[in-house]
C-alpha distance (Angstrom), angle and dihedral (degrees) to the residues before:
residue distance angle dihedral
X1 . . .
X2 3.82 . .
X3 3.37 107.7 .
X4 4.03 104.0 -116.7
X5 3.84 111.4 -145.1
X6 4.28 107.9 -100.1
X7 3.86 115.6 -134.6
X8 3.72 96.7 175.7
X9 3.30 127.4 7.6
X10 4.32 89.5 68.8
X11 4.06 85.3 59.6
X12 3.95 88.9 53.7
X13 3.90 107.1 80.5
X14 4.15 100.4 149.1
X15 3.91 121.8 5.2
X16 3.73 97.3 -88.7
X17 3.31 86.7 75.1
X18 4.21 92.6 53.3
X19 3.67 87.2 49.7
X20 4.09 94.2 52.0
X21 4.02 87.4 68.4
X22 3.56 125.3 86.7
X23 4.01 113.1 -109.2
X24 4.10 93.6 -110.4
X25 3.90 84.9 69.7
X26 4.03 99.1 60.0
X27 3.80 93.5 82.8
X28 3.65 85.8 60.2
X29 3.90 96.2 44.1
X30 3.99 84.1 49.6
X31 4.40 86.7 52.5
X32 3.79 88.9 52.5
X33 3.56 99.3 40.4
X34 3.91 93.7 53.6
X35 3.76 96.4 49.6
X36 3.87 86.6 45.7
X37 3.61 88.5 61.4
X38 3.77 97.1 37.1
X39 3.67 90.9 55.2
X40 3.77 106.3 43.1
X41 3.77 88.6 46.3
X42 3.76 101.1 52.5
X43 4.06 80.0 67.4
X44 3.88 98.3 26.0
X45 3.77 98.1 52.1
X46 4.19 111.9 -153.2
X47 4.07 137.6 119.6
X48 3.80 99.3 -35.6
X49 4.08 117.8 164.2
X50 3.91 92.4 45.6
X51 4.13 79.0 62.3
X52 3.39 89.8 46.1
X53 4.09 98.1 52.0
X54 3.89 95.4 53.2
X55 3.81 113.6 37.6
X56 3.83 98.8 105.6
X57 3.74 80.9 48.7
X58 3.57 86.8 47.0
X59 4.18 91.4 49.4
X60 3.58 91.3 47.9
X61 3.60 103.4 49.2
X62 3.61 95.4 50.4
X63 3.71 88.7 41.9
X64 3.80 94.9 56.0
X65 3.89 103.5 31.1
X66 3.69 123.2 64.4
X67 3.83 101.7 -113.1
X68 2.63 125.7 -132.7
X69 3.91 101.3 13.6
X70 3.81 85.4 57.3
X71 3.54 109.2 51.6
X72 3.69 125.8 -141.0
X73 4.34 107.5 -157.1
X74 3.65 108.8 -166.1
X75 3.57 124.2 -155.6
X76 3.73 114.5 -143.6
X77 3.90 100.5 24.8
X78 3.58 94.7 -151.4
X79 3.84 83.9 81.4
X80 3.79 82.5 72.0
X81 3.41 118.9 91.7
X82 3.29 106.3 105.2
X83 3.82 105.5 35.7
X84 3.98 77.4 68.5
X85 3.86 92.0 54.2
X86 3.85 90.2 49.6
X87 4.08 94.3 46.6
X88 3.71 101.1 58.8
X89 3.76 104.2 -77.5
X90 4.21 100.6 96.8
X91 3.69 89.7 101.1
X92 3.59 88.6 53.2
X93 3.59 92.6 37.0
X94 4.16 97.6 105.6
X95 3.45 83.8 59.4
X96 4.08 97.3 64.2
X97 3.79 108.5 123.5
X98 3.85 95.9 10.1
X99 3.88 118.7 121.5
X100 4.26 106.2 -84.3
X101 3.73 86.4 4.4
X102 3.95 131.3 108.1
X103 3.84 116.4 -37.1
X104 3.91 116.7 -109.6
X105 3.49 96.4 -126.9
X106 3.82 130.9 30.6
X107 4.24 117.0 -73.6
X108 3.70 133.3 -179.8
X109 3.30 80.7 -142.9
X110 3.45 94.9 64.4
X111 3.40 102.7 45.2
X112 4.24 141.1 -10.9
X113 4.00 84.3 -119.3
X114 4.08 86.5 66.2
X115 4.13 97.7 79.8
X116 3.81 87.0 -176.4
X117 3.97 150.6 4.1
X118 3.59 108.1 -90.8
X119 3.68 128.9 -180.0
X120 3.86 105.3 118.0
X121 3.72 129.8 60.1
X122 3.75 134.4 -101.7
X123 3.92 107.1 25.9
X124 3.88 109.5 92.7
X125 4.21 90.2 94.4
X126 3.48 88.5 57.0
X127 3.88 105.8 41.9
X128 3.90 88.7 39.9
X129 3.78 92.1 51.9
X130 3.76 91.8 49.3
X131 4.15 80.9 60.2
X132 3.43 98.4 42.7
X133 3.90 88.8 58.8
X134 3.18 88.0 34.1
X135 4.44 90.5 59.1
X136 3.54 87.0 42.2
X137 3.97 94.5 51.2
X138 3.48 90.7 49.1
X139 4.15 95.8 43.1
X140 3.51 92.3 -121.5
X141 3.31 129.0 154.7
X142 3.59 104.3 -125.5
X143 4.34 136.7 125.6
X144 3.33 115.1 -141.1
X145 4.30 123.2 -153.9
X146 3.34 131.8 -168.3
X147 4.01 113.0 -161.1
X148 3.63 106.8 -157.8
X149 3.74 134.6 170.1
X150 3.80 148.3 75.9
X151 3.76 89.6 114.7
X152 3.95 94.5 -50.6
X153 4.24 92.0 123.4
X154 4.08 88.8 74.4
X155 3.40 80.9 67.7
X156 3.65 113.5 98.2
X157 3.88 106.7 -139.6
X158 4.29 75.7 60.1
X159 3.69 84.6 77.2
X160 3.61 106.1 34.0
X161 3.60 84.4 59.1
X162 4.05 90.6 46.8
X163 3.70 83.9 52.8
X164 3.70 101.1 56.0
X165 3.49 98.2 35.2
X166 3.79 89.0 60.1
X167 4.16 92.0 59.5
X168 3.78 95.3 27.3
X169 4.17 116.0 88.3
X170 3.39 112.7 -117.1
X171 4.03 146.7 99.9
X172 3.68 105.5 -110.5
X173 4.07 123.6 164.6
X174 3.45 114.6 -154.2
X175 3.69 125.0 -171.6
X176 3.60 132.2 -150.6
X177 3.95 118.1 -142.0
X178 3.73 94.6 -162.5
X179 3.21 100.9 177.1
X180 4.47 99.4 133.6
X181 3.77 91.0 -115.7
X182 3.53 143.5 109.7
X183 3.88 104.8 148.9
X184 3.25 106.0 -60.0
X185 4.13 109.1 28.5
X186 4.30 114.3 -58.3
X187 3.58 108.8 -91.4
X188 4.55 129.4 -162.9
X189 3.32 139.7 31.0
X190 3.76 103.7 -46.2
X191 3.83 89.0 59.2
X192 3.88 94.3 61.0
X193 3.98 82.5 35.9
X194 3.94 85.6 62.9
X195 3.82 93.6 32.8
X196 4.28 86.1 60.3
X197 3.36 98.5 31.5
X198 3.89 100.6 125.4
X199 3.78 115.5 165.9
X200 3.73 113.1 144.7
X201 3.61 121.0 -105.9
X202 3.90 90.2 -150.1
X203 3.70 91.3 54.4
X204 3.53 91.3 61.4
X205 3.26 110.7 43.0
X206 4.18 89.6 46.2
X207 3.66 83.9 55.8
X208 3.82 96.0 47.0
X209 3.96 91.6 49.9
X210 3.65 87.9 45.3
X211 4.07 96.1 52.4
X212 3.51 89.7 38.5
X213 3.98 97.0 57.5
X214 3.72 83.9 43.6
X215 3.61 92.2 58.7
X216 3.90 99.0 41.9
X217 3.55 91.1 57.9
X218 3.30 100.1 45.7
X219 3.39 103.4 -113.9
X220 4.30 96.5 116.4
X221 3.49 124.4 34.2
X222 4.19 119.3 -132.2
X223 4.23 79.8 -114.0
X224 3.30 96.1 46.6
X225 4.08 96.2 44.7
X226 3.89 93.0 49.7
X227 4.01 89.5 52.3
X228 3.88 89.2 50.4
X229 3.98 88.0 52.2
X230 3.55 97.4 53.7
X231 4.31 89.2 48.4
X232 4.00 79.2 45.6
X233 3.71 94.5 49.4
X234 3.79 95.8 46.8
X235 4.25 82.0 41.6
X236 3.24 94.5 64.6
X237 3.75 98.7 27.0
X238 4.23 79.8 66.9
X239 3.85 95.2 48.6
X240 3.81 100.4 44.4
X241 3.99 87.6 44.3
X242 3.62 83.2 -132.0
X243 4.23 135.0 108.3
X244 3.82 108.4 -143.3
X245 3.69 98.2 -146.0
X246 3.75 105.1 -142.9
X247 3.92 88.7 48.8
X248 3.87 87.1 52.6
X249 3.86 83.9 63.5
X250 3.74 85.8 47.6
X251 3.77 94.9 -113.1
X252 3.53 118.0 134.8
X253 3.72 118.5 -108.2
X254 3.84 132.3 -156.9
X255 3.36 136.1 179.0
X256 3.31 146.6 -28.4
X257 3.72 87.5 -123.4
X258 3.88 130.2 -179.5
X259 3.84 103.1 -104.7
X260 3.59 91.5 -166.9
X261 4.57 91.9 61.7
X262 4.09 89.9 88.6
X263 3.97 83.3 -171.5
X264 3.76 92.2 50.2
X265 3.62 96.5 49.4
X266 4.13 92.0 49.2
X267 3.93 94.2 59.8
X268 3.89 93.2 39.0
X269 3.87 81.0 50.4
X270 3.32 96.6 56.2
X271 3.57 102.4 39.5
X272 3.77 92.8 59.3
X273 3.97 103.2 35.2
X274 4.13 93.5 83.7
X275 3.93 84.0 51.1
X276 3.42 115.8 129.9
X277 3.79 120.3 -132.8
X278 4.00 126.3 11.7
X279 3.74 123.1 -27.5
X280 3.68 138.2 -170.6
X281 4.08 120.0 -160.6
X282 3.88 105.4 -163.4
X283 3.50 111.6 -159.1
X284 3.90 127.3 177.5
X285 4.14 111.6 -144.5
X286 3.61 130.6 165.6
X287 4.00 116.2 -122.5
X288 4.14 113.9 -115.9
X289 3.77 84.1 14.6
X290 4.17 107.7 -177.1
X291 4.18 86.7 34.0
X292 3.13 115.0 88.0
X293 3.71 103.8 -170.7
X294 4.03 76.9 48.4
X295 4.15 95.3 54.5
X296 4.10 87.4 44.8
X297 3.79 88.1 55.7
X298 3.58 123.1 19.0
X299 3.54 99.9 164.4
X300 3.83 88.4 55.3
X301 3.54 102.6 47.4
X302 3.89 88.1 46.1
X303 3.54 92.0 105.8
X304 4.12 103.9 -12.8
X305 3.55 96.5 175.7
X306 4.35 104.5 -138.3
X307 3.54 114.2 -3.6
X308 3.74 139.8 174.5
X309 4.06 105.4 -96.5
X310 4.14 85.4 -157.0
X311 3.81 105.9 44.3
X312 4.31 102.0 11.0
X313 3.55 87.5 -127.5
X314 4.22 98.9 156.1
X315 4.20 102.7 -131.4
X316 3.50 100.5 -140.9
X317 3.97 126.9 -165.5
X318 3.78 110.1 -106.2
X319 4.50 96.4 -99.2
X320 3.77 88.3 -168.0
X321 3.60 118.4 147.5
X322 4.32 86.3 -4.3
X323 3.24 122.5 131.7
X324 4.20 114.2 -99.6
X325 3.88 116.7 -104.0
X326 3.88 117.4 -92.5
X327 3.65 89.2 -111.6
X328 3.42 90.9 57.7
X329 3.49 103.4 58.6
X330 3.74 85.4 41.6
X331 4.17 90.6 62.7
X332 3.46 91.7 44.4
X333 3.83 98.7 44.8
X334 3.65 82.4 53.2
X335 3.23 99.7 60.8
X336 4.22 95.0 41.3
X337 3.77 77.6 55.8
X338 3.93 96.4 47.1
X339 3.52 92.5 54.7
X340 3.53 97.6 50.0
X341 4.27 95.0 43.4
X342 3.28 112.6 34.2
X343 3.96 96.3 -171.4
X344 4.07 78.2 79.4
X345 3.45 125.0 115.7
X346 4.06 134.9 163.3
X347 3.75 125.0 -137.5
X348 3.68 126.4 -168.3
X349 3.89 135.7 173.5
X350 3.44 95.4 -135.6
X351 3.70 102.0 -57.6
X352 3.93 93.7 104.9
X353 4.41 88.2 140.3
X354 3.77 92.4 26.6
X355 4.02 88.8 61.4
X356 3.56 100.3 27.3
X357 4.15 90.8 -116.8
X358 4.15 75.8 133.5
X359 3.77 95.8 84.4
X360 3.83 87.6 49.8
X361 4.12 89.7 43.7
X362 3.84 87.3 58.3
X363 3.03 106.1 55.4
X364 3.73 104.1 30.2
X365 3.70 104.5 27.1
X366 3.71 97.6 163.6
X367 3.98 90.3 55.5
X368 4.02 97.3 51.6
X369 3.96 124.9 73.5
X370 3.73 133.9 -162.7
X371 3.63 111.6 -167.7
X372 3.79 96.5 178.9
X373 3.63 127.6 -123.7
X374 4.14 95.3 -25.3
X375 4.11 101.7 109.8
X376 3.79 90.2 174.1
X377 4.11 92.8 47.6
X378 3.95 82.0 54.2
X379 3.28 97.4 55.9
X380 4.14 97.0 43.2
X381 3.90 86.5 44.7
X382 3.50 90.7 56.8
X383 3.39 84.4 42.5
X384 3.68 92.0 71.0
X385 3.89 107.9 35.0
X386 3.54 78.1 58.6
X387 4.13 92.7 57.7
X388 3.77 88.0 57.6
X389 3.86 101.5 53.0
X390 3.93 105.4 -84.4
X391 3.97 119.9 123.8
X392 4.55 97.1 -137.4
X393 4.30 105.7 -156.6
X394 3.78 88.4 -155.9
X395 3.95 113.2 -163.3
X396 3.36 120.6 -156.5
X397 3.78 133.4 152.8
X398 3.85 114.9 -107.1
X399 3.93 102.2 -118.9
X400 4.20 82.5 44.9
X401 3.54 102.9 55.5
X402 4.10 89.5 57.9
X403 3.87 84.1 81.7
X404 4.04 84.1 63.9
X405 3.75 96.5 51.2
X406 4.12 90.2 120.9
X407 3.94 90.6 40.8
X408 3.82 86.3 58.4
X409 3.88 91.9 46.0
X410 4.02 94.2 37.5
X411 3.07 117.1 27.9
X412 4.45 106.4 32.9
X413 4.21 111.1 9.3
X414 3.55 91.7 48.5
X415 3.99 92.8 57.0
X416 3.38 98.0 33.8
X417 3.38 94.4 -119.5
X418 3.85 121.7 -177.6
X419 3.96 101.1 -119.1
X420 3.74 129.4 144.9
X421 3.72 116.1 -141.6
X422 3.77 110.0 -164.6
X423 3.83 107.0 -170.9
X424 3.88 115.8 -160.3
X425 3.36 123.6 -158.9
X426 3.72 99.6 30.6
X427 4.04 112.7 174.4
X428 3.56 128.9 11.5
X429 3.82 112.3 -15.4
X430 4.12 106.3 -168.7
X431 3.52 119.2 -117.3
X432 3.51 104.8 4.4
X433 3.47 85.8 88.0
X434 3.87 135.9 -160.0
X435 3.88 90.3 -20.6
X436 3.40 98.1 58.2
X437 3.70 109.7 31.8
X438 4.37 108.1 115.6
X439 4.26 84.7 -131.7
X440 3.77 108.0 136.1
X441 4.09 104.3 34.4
X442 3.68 92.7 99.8
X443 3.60 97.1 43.7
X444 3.80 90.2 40.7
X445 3.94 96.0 49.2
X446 3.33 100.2 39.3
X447 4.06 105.7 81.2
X448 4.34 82.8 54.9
X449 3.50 110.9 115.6
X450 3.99 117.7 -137.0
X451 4.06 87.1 26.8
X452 3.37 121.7 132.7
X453 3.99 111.8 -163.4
X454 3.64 128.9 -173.6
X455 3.57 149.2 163.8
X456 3.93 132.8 -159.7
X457 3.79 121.2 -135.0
X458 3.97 92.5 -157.0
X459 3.70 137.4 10.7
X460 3.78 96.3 -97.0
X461 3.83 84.9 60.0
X462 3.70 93.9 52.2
X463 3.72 95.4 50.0
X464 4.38 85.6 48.1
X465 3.84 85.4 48.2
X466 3.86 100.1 47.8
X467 4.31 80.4 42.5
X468 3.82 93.7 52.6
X469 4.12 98.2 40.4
X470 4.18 92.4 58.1
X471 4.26 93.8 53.5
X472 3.65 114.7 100.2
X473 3.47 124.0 -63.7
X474 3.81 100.9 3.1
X475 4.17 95.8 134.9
X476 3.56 124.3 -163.7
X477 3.62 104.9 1.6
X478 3.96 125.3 -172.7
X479 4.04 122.1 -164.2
X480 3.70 113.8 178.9
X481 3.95 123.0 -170.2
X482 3.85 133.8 167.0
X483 4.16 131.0 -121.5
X484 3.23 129.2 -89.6
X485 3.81 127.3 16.5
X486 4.05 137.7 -3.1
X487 3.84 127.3 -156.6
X488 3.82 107.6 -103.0
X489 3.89 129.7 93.6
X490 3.76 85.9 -175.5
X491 3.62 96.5 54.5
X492 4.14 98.4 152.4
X493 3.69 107.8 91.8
X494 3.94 129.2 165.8
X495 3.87 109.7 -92.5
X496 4.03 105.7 -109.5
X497 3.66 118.1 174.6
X498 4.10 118.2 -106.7
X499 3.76 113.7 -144.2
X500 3.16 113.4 -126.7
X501 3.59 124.7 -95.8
X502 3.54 92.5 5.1
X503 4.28 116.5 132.0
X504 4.01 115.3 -169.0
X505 3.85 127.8 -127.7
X506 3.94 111.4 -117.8
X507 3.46 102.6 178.7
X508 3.71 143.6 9.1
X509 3.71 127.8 -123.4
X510 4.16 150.6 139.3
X511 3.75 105.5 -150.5
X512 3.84 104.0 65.8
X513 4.23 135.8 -10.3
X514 3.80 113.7 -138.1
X515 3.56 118.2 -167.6
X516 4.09 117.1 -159.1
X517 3.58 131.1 -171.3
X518 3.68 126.1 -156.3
X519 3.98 124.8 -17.0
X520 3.56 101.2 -34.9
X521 3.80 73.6 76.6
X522 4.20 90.0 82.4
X523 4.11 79.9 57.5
X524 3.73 95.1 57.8
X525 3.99 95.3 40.7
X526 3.83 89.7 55.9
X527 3.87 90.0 47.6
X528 4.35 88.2 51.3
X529 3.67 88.6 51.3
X530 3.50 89.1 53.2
X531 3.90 99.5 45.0
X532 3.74 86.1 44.8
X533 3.66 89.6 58.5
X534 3.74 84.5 51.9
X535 3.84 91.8 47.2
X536 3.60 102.0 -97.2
X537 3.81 114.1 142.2
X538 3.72 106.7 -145.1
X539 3.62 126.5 178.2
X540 4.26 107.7 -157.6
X541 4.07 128.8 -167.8
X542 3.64 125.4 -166.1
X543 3.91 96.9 -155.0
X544 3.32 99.0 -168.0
X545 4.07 96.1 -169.7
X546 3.86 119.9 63.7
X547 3.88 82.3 -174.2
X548 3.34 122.5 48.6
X549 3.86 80.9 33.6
X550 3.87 103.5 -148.7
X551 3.88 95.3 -111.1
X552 4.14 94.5 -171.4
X553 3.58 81.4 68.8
X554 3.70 98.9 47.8
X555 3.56 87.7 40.4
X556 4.01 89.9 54.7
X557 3.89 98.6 42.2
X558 4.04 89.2 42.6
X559 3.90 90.7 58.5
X560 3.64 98.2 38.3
X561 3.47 124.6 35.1
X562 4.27 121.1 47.7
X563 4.06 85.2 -149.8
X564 3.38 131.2 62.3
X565 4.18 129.0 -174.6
X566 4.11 117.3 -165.5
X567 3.47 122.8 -171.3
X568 3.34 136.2 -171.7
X569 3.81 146.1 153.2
X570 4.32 98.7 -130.0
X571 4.05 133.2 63.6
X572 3.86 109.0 -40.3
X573 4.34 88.3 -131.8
X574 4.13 112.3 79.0
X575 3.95 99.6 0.2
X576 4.11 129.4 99.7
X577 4.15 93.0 -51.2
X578 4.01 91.4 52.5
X579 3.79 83.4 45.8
X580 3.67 91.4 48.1
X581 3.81 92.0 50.4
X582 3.94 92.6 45.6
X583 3.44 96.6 54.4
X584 3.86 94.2 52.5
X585 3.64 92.8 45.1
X586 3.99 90.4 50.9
X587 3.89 84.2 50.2
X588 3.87 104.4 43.3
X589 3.28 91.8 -113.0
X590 4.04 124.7 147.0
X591 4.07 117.0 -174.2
X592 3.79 106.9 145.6
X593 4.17 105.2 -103.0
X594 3.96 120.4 -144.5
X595 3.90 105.1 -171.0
X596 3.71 120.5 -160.0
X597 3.72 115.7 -164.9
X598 3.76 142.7 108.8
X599 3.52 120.5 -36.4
X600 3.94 124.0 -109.8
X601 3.82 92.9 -101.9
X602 3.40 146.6 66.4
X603 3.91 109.9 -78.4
X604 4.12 116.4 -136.2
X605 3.84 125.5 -127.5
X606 4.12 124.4 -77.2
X607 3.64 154.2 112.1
X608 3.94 100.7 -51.3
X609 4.25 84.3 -118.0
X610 3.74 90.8 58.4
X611 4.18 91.6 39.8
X612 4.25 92.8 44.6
X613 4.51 79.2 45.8
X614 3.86 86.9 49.7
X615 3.79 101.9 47.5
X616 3.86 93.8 36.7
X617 3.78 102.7 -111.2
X618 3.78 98.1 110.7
X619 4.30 118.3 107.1
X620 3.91 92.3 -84.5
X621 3.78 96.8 45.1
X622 3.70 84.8 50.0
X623 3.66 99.1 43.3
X624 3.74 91.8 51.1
X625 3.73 88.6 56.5
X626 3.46 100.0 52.1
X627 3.44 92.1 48.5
């Protein structure tokens, strides 16, 4: 893309500066902004069309609110990227992503324009409440927004939120990103909601002139007016044979508005910010708006990795001869599977092409589910298909499925029931940062009775895994695997059954046991070749099974080796080296433990080689330990 020259957006370093031009310029500001963010991320790959969908909602929020006094909480921080250009960070914007560089998604402790961590979907309304009562506790002068959208109101903390601000004091805005997307394309009942929804947006803003008058002279009490709203609401409710939602919950509704009329958006802004009590702004946009290759495909150009800013062509590495992706040869073991059981089915919260359930959805579209952004309604779902005789694979990415932690207790361990919980993105997953990286599943899980919880080292292990959990009478059965790519070529194998709670012995050796778990298993076998060349004798396990831990092997390495290595790819406290260490404390047995693992704090953004460098998991770190 040829670079067009910038008149304004280089003069706008924090929002002051946004709010020091007259309103006629904002469509302008909006132009530059885009192309900013088109250009830097064709070479600086991140979350790019949810960017693209909100920046004249971006330009008019921080052009009508005082930021950062009044705090804007977005939900979904991928939305983000250019509130961080517009509150001090464009200079440092090339960095976004990079190792020590800007944050993917919006921190507080990045900057005082960041109101609150985001990274997963569906809590702004609640966090932004808790200020708004907060401001009004307090008596100070603050607004309070809650930006939320790109699917994020299937989620059910969405409506808890909804529900409490509508009985809790306070003067909350809330703003709708309708925009039909999630990842892959909205899915349920709230979507076509959204997609019907037609209240006018001249209606409302006649009646809020007219109430508000009314109330500046005197004539109508704030009490009074909110009673004659609700009789309005249900009024009107009655005529159109139709219950506006958000009104039900006695929180005032307006619009749908085009989010992409910067303009627009600044006077309806304004004329509802003094409003007293809860508000909701509903605006439609279109995700990767100003891109077309982005607008044709959404779901692609979520996160397209390098792309051509001119043409949208996606420059992809040459994958030759490389091994598939994990997910991959989860989708397509899936469907081997499907067609050989048909009591399976695959669930997804709206990660159908981030997990690979796609392939699967194809072919067999009556046997796959997305449920949209709702981990926990996943998990209970599956839950009950699994009640009536069906075997659920349920995919959900590691650092997601922690918002299901009491569906897993509740609602499928404690009933035994037969579902498969595939969790993507297990480990550390690169730039994504501390939201996203799968760290605490293993130590989470693994205190759940009736559990089983696994983890492949290779492909041909996954496919054995995902083979063994759907036979008869397996229970609650947990496979965790990392993103991107394994280590075989050759990754179809024959589907062989793996006993349960059985690791493998990879290697012989007298001078020191390690015990892996999971891929990062391939890192330690290279590192006891490599010591063995040096004349180290190392004896290496695979374990396979966090839970049931093998205990022959414990057993073994507890009696015969003084040293012990564990490895694994979650949090170092409550996962395979706190097993380890139980088990030879239970047995009165002493070898000297060296547990390798996660560290006891949140891990920053990177590439995963810089991340696995950082927390001491990489070949050296692991060498040095075993030696």
């Amino acid at each position: 893309m040829k670079k067009e020259p910038q008149e304004l957006l280089p003069n706008i370093k924090f929002p002051c500066d946004l709010r020091a031009l007259p309103v006629e310029a904002l469509p302008q500001v909006c132009n530059e902004l885009r192309q900013e963010i088109i250009r830097e991320m064709a070479c600086n790959p991140g979350h790019f069309a949810s960017s693209l969908g909100v920046v004249e909602l971006t330009v008019a929020l921080h052009y009508v609110f005082n930021t950062p006094n009044d705090r804007i909480v977005w939900d979904v921080g991928h939305q983000a990227a250019g509130h961080k250009i517009l509150t001090g960070r464009h200079e440092a914007f090339h960095t976004y992503r990079h190792f020590g560089g800007l944050r993917p998604f919006p921190s507080p402790d990045e900057s005082e324009y960041d109101a609150f961590a985001c990274g997963h979907a569906s809590n702004s309304i609640s966090a932004a409440l808790g200020m708004a009562v907060a401001a009004q506790q307090g008596e100070v002068e603050r607004k309070v927004v809650a930006v939320i959208g790109d699917g994020s109101m299937s989620g059910g903390l969405a409506f808890e939120g909804v529900n409490n601000a509508s009985s809790t004091p306070n003067d909350l805005l809330i703003i709708l990103n309708d925009n039909n997307m999630s990842i892959d394309r909205s899915v349920g009942g709230m979507k076509q909601y959204l997609h019907h929804l037609h209240t006018s947006s001249l209606y409302n803003n006649v009646r809020f002139r007219l109430s508000n008058g009314l109330v500046r002279l005197g004539v109508l009490s704030e009490k009074r007016r909110q009673k004659i709203l609700r009789f309005n609401n249900s009024l009107k409710a009655l005529l159109n044979n139709q219950q506006n939602i958000f009104e039900g919950f006695n929180i005032r509704y307006f619009g749908p508005i085009d989010g992409h009329d910067v303009i627009e958006l600044v006077n309806t802004l304004r004329q509802i910010k003094d409003m007293k009590g809860p508000k909701l702004l509903h605006l439609h946009t279109i995700k990767g708006k100003g891109f077309k290759p982005a607008e044709k495909n959404p779901t692609v150009f979520h996160a397209p990795g390098k792309y051509d800013p001119e043409t949208g062509e996606r420059l992809k590495d040459n994958t030759e001869g490389l091994p598939p992706r994990y997910q991959d040869v989860f989708g397509e073991t899936l469907l081997e599977l499907a067609k050989l059981n048909e009591k399976i089915v695959g669930i997804t919260p709206a990660m159908a092409t981030g997990c690979s359930l796609n392939i699967m959805m194809k072919e067999m579209p009556k046997r796959t589910f997305d449920v949209g952004i709702a981990e926990g309604h996943a998990v209970t779902f599956a839950g009950g298909l699994a009640k009536e005789g069906l075997i659920p694979f349920c995919n959900i990415y590691s650092s997601f499925a922690q918002r299901a932690f009491d569906n897993i207790i509740h609602d499928v361990a404690l009933c035994r029931l037969h579902v498969v919980f595939c969790f993507d993105r297990a480990g550390l997953v690169g730039q994504d940062g501390a939201t996203h990286h799968g760290a605490f599943d293993l130590a989470a899980l693994r205190p759940i009775p009736n559990l089983t919880i696994s983890s492949p080292m290779n492909e041909h292990e996954l496919r054995r895994l995902m083979y063994t959990a759907q036979l008869p009478d397996k229970g609650p059965f947990v496979i965790r695997y990392p993103r991107g790519r394994g280590v075989l070529t050759d990754w179809r194998c024959s589907f062989e059954e793996i006993p349960i709670g059985k690791g493998r012995k990879l290697s012989e050796g007298n001078d020191v046991a390690v015990l892996s778990l999971g891929p990062i298993g391939n890192v330690v076998a290279k590192v006891v070749d490599e010591l063995k060349e040096a004349g180290k004798s190392v004896a290496h396990y695979d374990m396979r099974f966090l839970k049931p831990v093998d205990e022959e092997i414990l057993q073994e390495v507890g009696t015969t080796f003084h040293r012990i290595v564990t490895v694994e790819d979650g949090v170092v406290q409550g996962g395979l080296g706190s097993a380890v260490i139980e088990y030879m404390a239970d047995h009165d047995l002493h070898p000297h433990v060296v547990r390798l693992g996660l560290p006891d704090h949140f891990v920053e953004h990177g590439t995963p080689d810089e991340l696995y460098h950082l927390v001491g998991l990489d070949a050296e770190a692991i060498k040095k330990a075993i030696s």
